[in-house]
C-alpha positions as CSV (number, residue, x, y, z in Angstrom):
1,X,7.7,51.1,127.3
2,X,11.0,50.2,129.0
3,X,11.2,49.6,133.0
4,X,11.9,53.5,134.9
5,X,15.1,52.5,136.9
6,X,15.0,54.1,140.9
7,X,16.5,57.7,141.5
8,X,20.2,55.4,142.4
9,X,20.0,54.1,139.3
10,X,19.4,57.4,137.7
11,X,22.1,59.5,139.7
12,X,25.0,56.6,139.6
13,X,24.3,54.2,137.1
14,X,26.9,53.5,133.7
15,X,25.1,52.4,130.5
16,X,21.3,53.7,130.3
17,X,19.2,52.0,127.7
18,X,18.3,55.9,126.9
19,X,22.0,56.2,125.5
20,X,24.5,54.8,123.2
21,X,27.4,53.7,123.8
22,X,29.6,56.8,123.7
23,X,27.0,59.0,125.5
24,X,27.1,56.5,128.5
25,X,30.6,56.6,128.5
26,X,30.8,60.1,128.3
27,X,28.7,59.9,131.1
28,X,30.9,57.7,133.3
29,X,33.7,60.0,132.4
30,X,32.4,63.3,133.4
31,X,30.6,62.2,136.4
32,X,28.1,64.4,136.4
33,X,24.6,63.6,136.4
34,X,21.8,64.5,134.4
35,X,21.5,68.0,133.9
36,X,18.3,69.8,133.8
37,X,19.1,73.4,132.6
38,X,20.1,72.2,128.9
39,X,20.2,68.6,127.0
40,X,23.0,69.1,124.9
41,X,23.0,65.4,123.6
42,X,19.4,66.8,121.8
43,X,21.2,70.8,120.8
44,X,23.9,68.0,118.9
45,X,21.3,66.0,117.6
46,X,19.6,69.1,116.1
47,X,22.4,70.5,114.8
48,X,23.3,67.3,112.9
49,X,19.6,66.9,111.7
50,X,19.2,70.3,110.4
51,X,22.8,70.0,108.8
52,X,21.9,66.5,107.3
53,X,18.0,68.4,106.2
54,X,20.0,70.7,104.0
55,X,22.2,68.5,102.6
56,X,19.3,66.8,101.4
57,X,17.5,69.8,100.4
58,X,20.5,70.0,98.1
59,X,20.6,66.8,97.1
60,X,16.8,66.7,96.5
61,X,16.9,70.2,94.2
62,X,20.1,68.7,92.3
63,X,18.4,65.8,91.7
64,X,14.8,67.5,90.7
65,X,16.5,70.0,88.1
66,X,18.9,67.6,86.8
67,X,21.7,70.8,87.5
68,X,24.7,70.4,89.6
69,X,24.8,74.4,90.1
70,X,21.6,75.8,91.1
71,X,22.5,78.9,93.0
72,X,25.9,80.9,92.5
73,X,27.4,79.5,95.8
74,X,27.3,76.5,94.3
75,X,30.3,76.5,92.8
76,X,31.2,80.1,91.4
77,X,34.4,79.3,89.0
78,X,32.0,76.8,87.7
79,X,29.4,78.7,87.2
80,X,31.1,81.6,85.5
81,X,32.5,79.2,83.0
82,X,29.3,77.9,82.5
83,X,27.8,80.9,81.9
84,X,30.3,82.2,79.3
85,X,29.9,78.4,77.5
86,X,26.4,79.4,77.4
87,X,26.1,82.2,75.8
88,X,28.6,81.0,73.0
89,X,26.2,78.3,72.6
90,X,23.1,80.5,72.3
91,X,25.3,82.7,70.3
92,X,26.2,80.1,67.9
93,X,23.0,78.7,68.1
94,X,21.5,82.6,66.3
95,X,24.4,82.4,64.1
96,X,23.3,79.1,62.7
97,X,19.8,80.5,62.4
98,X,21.6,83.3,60.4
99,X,23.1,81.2,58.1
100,X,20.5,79.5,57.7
101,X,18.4,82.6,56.7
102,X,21.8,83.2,54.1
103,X,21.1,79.9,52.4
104,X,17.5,80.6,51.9
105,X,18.1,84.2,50.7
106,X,21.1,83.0,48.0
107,X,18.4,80.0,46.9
108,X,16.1,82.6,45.7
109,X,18.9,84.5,44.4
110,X,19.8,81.6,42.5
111,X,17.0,80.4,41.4
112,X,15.9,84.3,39.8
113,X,19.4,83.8,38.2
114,X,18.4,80.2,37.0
115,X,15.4,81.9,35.3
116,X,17.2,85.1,33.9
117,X,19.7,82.4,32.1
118,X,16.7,80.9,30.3
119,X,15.2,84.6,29.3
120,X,18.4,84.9,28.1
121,X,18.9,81.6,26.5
122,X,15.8,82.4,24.6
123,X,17.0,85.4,23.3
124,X,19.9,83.9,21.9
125,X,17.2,81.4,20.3
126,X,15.1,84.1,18.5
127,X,18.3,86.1,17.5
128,X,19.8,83.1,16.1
129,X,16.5,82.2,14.1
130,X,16.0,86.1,13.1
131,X,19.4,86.0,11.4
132,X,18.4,83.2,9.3
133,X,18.2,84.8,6.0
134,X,15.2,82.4,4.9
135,X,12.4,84.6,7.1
136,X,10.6,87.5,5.8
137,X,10.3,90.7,7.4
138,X,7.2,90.4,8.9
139,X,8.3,86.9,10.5
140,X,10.9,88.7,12.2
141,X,8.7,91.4,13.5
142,X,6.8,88.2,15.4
143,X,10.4,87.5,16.7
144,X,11.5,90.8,17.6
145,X,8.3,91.1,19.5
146,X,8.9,88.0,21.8
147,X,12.4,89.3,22.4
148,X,11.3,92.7,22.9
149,X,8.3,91.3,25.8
150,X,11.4,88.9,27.4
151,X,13.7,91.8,27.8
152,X,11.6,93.2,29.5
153,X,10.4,90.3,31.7
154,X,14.2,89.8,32.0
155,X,14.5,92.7,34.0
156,X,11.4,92.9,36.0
157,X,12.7,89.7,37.6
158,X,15.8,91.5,38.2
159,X,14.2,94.6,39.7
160,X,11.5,92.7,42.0
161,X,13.7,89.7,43.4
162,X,13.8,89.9,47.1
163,X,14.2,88.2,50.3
164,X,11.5,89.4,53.1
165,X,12.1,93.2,52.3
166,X,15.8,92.8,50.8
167,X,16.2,93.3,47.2
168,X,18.7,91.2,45.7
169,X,19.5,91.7,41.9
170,X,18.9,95.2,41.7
171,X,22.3,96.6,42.9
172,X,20.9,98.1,46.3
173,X,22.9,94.8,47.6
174,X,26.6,95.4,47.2
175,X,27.8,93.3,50.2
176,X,26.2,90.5,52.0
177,X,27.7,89.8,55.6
178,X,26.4,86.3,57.2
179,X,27.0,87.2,61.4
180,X,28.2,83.3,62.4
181,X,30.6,83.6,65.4
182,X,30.9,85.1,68.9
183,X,32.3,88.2,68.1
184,X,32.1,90.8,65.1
185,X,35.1,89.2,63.2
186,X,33.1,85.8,63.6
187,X,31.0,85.9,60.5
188,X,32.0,86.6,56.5
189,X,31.3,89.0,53.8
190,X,30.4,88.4,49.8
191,X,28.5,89.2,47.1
192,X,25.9,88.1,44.5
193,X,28.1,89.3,41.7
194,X,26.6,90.4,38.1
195,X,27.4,93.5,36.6
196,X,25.5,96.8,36.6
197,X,25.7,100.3,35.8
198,X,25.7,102.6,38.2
199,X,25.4,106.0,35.7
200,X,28.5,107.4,36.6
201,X,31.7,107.2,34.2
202,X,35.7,107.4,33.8
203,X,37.5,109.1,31.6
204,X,40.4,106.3,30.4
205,X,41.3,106.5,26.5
206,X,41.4,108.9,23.5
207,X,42.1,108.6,20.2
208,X,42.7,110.9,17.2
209,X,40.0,111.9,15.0
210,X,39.9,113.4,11.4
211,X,39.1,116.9,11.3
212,X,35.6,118.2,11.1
213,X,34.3,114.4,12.4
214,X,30.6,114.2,12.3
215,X,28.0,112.0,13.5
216,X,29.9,108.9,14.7
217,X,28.1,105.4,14.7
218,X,28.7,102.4,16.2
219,X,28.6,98.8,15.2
220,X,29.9,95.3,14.2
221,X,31.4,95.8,11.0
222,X,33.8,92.2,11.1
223,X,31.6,89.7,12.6
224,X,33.5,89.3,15.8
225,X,31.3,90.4,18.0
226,X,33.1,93.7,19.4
227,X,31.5,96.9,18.7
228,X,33.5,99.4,15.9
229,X,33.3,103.0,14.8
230,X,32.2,104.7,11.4
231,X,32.5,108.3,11.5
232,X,32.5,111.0,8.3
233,X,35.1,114.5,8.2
234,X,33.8,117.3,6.4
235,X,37.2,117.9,5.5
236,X,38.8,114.7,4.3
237,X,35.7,113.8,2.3
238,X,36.0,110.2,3.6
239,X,34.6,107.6,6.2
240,X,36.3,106.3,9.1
241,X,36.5,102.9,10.4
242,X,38.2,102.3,13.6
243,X,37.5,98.4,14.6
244,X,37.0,97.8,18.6
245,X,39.3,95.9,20.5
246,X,36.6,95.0,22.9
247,X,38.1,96.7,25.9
248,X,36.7,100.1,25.2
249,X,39.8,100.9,22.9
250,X,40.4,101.2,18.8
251,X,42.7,100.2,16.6
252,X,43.8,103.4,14.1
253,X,41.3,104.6,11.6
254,X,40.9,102.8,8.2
255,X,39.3,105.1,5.4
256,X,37.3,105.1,2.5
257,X,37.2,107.8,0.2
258,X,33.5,110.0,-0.6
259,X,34.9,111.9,-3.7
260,X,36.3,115.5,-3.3
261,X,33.7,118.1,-2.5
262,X,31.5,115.8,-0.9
263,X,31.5,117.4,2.6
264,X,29.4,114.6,4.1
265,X,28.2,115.8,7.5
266,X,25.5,112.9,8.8
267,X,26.1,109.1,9.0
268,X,24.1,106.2,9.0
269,X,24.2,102.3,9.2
270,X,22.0,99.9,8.3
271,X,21.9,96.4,6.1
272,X,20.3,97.6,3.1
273,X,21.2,94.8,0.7
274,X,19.5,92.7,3.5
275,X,22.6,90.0,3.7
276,X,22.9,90.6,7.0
277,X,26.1,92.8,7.5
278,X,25.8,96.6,8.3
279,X,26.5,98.9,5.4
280,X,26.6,103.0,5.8
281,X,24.9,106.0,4.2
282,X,26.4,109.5,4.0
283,X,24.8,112.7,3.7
284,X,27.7,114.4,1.4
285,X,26.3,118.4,1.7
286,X,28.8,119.4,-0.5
287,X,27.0,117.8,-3.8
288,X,24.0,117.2,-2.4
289,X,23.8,113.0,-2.5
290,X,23.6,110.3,-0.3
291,X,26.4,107.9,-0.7
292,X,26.3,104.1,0.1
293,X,29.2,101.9,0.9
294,X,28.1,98.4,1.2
295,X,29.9,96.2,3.7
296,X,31.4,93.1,3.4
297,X,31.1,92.3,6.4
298,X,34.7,91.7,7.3
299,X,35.4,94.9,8.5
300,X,35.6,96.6,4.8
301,X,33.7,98.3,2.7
302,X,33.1,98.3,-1.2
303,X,33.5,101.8,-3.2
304,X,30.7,104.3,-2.8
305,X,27.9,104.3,-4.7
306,X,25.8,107.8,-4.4
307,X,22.2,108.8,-4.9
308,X,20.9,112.3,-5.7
309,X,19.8,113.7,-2.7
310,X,18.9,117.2,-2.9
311,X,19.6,120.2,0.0
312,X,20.5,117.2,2.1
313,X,22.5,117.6,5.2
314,X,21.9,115.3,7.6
315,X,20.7,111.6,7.2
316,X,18.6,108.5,9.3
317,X,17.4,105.3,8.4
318,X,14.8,103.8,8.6
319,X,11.2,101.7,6.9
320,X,8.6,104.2,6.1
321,X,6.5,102.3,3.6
322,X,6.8,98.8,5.6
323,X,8.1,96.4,3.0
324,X,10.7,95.2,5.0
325,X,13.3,97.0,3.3
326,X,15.2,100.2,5.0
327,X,15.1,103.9,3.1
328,X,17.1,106.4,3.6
329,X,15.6,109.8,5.1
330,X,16.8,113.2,4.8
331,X,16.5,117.1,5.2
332,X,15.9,118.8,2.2
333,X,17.5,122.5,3.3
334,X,16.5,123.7,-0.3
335,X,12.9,123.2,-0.6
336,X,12.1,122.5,3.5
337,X,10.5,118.9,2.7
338,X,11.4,115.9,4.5
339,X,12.9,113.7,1.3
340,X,13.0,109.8,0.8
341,X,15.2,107.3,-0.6
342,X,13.1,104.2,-0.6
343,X,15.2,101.4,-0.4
344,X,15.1,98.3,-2.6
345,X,16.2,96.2,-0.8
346,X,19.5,95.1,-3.2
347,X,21.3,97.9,-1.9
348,X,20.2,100.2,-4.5
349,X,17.6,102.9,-3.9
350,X,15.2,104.2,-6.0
351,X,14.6,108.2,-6.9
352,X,14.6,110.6,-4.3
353,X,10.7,111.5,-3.5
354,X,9.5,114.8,-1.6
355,X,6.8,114.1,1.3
356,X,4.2,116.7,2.9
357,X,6.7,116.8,6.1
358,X,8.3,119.7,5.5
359,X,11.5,120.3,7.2
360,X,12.8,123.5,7.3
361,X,15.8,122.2,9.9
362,X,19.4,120.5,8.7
363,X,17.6,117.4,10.9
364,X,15.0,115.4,10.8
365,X,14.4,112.4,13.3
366,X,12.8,109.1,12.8
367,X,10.4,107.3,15.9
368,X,6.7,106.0,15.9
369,X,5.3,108.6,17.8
370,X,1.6,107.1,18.0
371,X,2.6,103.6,19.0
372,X,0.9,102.2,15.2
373,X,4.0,100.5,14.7
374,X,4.5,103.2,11.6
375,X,7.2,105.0,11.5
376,X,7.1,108.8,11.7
377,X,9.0,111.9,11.0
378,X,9.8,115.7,13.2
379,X,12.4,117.9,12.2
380,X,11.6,119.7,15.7
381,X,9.0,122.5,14.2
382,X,6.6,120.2,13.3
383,X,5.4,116.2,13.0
384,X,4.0,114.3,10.9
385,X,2.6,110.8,11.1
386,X,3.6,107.8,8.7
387,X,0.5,106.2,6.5
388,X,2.7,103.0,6.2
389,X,3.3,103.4,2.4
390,X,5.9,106.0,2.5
391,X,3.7,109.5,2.5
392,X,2.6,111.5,6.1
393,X,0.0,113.7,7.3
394,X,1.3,116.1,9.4
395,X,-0.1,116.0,13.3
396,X,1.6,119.4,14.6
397,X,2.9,122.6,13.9
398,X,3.1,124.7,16.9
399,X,6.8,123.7,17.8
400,X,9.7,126.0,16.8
401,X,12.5,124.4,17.7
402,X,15.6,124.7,15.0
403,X,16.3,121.2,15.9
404,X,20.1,120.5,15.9
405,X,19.7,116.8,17.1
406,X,17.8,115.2,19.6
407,X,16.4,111.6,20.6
408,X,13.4,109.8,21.9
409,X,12.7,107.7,25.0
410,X,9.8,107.6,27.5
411,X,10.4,109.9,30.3
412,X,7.9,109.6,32.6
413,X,7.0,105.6,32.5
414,X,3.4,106.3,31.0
415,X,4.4,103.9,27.6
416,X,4.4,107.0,25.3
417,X,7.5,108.1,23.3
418,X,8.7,111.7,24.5
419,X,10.9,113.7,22.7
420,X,14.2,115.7,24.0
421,X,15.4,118.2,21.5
422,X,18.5,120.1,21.1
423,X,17.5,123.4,19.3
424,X,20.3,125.3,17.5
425,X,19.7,128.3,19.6
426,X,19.0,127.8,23.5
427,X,18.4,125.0,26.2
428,X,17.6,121.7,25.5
429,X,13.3,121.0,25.5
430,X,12.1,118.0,27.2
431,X,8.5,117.3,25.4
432,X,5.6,114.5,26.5
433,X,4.1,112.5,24.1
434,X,-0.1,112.4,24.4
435,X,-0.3,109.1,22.6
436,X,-1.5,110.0,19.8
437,X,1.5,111.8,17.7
438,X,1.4,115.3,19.5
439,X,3.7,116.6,22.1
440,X,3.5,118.8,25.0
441,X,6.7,121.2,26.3
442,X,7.2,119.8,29.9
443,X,10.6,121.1,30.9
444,X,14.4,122.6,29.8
445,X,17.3,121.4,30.5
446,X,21.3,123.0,30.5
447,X,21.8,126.8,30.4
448,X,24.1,126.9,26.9
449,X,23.0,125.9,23.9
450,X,23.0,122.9,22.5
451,X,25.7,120.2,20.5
452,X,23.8,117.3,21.0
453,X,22.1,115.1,23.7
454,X,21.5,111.4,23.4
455,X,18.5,109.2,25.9
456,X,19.9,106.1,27.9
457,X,19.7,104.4,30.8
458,X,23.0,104.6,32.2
459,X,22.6,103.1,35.6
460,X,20.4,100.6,35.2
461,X,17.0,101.3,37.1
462,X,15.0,100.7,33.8
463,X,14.7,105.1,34.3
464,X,16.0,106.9,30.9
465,X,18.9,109.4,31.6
466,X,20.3,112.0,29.3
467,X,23.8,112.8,28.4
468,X,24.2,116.1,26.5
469,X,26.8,118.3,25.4
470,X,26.8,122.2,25.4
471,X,28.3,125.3,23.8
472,X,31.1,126.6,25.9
473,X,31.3,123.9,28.1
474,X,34.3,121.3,28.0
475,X,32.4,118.3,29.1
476,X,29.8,115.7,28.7
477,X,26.8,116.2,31.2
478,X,25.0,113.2,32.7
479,X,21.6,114.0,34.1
480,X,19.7,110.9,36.0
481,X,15.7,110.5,35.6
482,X,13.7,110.7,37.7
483,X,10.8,108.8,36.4
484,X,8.2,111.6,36.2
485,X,9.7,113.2,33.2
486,X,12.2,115.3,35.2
487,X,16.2,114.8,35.6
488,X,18.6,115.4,38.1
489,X,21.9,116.6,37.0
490,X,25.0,113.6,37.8
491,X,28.0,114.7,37.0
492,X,30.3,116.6,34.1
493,X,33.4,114.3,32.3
494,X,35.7,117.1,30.8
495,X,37.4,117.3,27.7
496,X,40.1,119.4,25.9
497,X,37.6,121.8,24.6
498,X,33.8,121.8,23.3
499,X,32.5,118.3,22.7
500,X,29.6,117.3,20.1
501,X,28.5,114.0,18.9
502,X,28.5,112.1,22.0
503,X,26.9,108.9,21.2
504,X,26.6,105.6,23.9
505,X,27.4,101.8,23.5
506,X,29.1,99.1,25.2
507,X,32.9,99.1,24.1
508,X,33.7,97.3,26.5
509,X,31.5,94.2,26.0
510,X,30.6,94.4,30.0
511,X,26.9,95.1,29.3
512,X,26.9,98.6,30.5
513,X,26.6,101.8,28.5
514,X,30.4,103.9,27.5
515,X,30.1,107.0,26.1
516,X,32.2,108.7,23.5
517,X,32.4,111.9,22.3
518,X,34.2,114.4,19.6
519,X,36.4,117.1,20.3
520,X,36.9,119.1,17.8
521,X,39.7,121.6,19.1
522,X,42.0,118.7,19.1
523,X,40.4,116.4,17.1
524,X,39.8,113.6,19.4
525,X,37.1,110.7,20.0
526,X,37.1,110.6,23.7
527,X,35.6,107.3,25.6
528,X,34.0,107.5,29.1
529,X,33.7,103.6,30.4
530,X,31.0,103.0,32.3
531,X,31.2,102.4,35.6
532,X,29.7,99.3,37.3
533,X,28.6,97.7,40.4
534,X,27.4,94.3,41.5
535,X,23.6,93.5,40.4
536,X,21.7,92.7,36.9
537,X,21.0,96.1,35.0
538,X,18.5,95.7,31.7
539,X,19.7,94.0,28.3
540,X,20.9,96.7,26.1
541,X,18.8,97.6,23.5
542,X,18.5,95.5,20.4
543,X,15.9,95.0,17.2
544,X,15.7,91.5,15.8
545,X,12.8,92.6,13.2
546,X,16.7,92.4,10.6
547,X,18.7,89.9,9.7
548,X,21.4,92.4,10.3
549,X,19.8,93.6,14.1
550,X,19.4,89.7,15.2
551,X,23.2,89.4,14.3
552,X,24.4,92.1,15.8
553,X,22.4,91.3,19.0
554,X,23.4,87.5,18.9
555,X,26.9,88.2,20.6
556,X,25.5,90.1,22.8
557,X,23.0,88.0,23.9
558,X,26.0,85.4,24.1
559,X,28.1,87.4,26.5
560,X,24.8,87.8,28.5
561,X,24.2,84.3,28.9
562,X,28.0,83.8,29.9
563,X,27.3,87.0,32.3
564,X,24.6,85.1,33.6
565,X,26.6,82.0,34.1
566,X,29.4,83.2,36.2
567,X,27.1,84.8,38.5
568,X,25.1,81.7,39.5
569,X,29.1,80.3,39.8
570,X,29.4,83.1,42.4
571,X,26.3,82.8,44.0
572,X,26.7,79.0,44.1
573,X,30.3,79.5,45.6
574,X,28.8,81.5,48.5
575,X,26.2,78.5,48.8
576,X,28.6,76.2,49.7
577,X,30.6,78.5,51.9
578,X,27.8,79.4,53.8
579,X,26.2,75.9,53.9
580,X,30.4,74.6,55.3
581,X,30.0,77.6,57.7
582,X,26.7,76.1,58.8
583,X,27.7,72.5,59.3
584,X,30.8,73.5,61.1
585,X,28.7,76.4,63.5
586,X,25.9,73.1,64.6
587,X,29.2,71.5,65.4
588,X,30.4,74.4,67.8
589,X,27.6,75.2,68.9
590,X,27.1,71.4,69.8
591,X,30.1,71.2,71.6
592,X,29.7,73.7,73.3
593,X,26.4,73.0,75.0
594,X,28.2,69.4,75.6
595,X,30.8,71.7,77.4
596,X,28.1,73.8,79.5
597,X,25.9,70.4,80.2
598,X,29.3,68.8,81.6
599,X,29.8,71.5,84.2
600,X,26.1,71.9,85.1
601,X,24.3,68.9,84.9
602,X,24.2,66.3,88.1
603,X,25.7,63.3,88.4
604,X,22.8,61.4,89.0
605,X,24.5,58.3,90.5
606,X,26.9,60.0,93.1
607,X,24.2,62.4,94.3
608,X,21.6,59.3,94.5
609,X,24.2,57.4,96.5
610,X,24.8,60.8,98.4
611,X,20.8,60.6,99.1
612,X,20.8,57.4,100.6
613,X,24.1,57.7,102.9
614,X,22.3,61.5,104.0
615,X,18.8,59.8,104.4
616,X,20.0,56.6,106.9
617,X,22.0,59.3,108.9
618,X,19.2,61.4,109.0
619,X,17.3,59.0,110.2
620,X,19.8,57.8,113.0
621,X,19.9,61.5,114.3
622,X,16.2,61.6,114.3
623,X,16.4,58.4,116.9
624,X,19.3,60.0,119.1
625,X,17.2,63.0,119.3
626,X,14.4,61.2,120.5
627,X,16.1,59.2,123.3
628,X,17.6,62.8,124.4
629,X,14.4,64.1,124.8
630,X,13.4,61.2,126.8
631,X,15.9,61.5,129.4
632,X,14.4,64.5,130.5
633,X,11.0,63.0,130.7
634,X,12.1,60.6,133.0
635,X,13.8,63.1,135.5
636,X,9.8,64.7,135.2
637,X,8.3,61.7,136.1
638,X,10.6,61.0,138.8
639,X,10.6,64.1,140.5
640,X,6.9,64.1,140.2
């Protein structure tokens, strides 16, 4: 401990070794002596200490979190900058996660495409080999029945592709929007292309008609791949030919002349000289024959050649007695019996046989209604199952339905045929199928009567929808199913007058159902295009179990492929967007967190340097403030 000076020393005295420098001077100065009511010297020195103790606090916290701004009174323009940075970042930082999500969901998209094109691919395989005229008939059944089991495949993968919950083939995606940026504008919008109907239609071309048109058909007369139009008049006793242009319109009607009185009123096409090209059968009313023109498969036909076909009215095609070669089956109106033209496969036809079906309609219609792969016969009243060698046993009779035309489809998804009729008298009839060649009435349909319905799927949900004509009624009515055998009505496409005849096909080589229809009050085909929508709807139906169905299917199948193609382009170009959008959002968002770190993080050497000037004067106040409060002890121990 140092000396304790006498009271003199204490009261006058200059420099005290209790002092600095500028204290004892202060001292000398004032000339006061030591006060004992307050030590000011030690109020300084704990001013300064608790000043310097929070500047290192500071310092210390800075240093410990690695921020520069730890509170807002840190530096508040600072801190709302970096605040806003911030959230752009985190924003950007989500937006890449979003995209990131996008390029996964359009690489399953992709890769459902990738396996639709080699479905299809193999379709256009087996429709190639089933038009090679070197296979037999029951050869091509074996190939009709792959293609039939990859259709379907085909559009199972179309229907059940999905990302998490998102389905993305089926058309319930029309837009896909990938959020990227830090406002609403910031991301981008496209779609996964294809081409799908949505069962809705616009009315966009008609062309004239013969009088008294009947039962228009429609196929690929030239070879070229674009669908074409046969149709009969009552009245010119000739059939038309009007050849597609592919774009859902026709060139103008080439004819070809049935013979006077031959009032044909039914149509039908089929290859029955088995050479692969379509020829057409007539049902000439007026003398009772069937005629055949045989094409030659450049869009012409040779002269007719007709077979006697008596009380015939109406006419279908199809193989009755399995032996590969098609027959020709009409309505006897004379004697009420089902009739047959068994076909021998040259194009010529052997003489017309009765069957046990009996008939007492203008119509009878052709479908295997007991799934034997046989083909069997209804005229609406009654039906009557196929034995495969050209006779039938019939399998009901309690139907009474005056069957003007109808069609067959399943209705309610339970893998039986159902029938919908048009009776000539009163609503159209939906009927079930059992299974086992009987049908049960479920349900009607329209208030008018009847002039024809047809059985589609028009909007591509693998559901079969109608599209029927009435009596009194200037349109064409589109009913959607429903699945369970029911149908709820669409909407109506009007015409001039009264339609009939409405039959549906892809004229305009898009994939997706048109429909046309006749008008007779101003003798007019009128086409109703299908509208579409992004997605992949079902391949239309084809048969491949001909040489002429595999050709007819082949371009088809084609176009499919190409269909396919330029939707994987589209889904790839959105790939690559999406994938530069994400490369150029890590960037942003990069730079942006490089912006936030600048004005947040410490600077680790000035605040260290800081720490070491703060901790030596910290230290030098704590010494003052101890000599300060030593004074006073003296003065204690002096007075004591």
């Amino acid at each position: 401990m140092s000396k304790i000076p006498s009271k003199a020393n204490i009261a006058f005295s200059g420099e005290m070794d209790s002092f600095t420098a500028d204290e004892s001077s202060q001292l000398k100065n004032s000339r006061m002596g030591i006060p004992l009511g307050s030590n000011s010297i030690a109020l300084h020195g704990i001013t300064n200490l608790n000043r310097l103790n929070n500047q290192l606090s500071d310092v210390f916290e800075r240093l410990s979190s690695g921020l520069r701004i730890n509170h807002a009174s840190d530096d508040p323009a600072g801190l709302a900058v970096a605040t806003k940075t911030q959230t752009d970042s985190q924003i950007l930082a989500q937006g890449t996660r979003n995209l990131n999500d996008g390029i996964s969901l359009l690489n399953i998209a992709d890769a459902a495409l990738s396996s639709l094109g080699g479905i299809v691919t193999r379709l256009t395989e087996l429709a190639e080999e089933a038009g090679n005229g070197a296979l037999s008939y029951s050869q091509r059944k074996v190939l009709n029945e792959e293609a039939q089991s990859l259709a379907t495949e085909y559009f199972r993968i179309a229907q059940s592709t999905k990302f998490e919950s998102r389905y993305l083939l089926d058309g319930s995606m029309q837009s896909l929007h990938l959020q990227t940026g830090t406002d609403a504008n910031g991301g981008f919008t496209s779609n996964l292309g294809g081409v799908k109907g949505t069962g809705t239609f616009s009315s966009s071309y008609t062309f004239t008609a013969s009088a008294n048109t009947w039962t228009p058909q429609s196929g690929d007369f030239d070879g070229d791949g674009i669908l074409d139009l046969a149709s009969v008049s009552s009245t010119a006793n000739a059939v038309f030919i009007n050849h597609g242009n592919g774009d859902g319109t026709f060139a103008a009607s080439i004819s070809y002349a049935l013979g006077a009185g031959a009032t044909a009123q039914g149509i039908a096409l089929g290859d029955f000289n088995n050479d692969g090209i379509l020829d057409i059968s007539t049902a000439n009313t007026g003398n009772f024959s069937v005629g055949i023109l045989l094409g030659n498969g450049n869009g012409t036909f040779k002269a007719q050649v007709t077979y006697t076909a008596t009380g015939v009215f109406s006419n279908v095609v199809g193989d009755v007695n399995n032996d590969g070669n098609l027959d020709v089956i009409f309505a006897d109106q004379i004697s009420g019996d089902a009739s047959i033209l068994l076909g021998n496969g040259d194009g010529t036809f052997a003489v017309e046989i009765s069957t046990t079906a009996k008939s007492s309609s203008r119509v009878v219609l052709a479908e295997d209604f007991n799934g034997d792969g046989i083909l069997d016969l209804t005229d609406g009243k009654s039906f009557h199952l196929g034995n495969g060698d050209g006779t039938f046993v019939q399998s009901q009779t309690t139907l009474n339905l005056g069957l003007q035309s109808g069609d067959f489809a399943d209705f309610n998804g339970d893998g039986i045929v159902d029938l919908i009729s048009a009776p000539s008298a009163g609503h159209h009839i939906i009927y079930l199928g059992n299974g086992d060649g009987t049908f049960s009435q479920f349900a009607s349909i329209g208030i008018n009567t009847s002039a024809g319905v047809l059985a589609e799927d028009f909007n591509g949900d693998g559901i079969v929808d109608l599209a029927k004509t009435e009596t009194g009624t200037t349109a064409v009515k589109v009913y959607l199913g429903n699945g369970d055998g029911t149908f709820s009505f669409s909407a109506c496409y009007f015409m001039a007058g009264d339609g009939k005849h409405t039959i549906a096909a892809d004229y305009t080589n898009d994939g997706v159902f048109d429909l046309l229809s006749f008008q007779g009050a101003v003798n007019k085909f009128y086409i109703f295009k299908g509208n579409t929508e992004f997605g992949v709807g079902p391949i239309l139906p084809f048969d491949l179990s001909t040489q002429a169905g595999a050709l007819q299917a082949l371009p088809m199948f084609e176009r499919k492929v190409d269909q396919i193609s330029v939707q994987r382009g589209q889904v790839g170009g959105f790939l690559s967007r999406t994938e530069s959008a994400l490369r150029s959002t890590q960037s942003l968002a990069d730079q942006f967190q490089a912006a936030y770190s600048r004005i947040v993080d410490v600077d680790v050497a000035a605040d260290t340097a800081e720490l070491t000037r703060l901790q030596i004067l910290s230290d030098a106040n704590t010494a003052i403030l101890a000599q300060a409060n030593l004074q006073l002890q003296l003065v204690l121990d002096l007075l004591g």
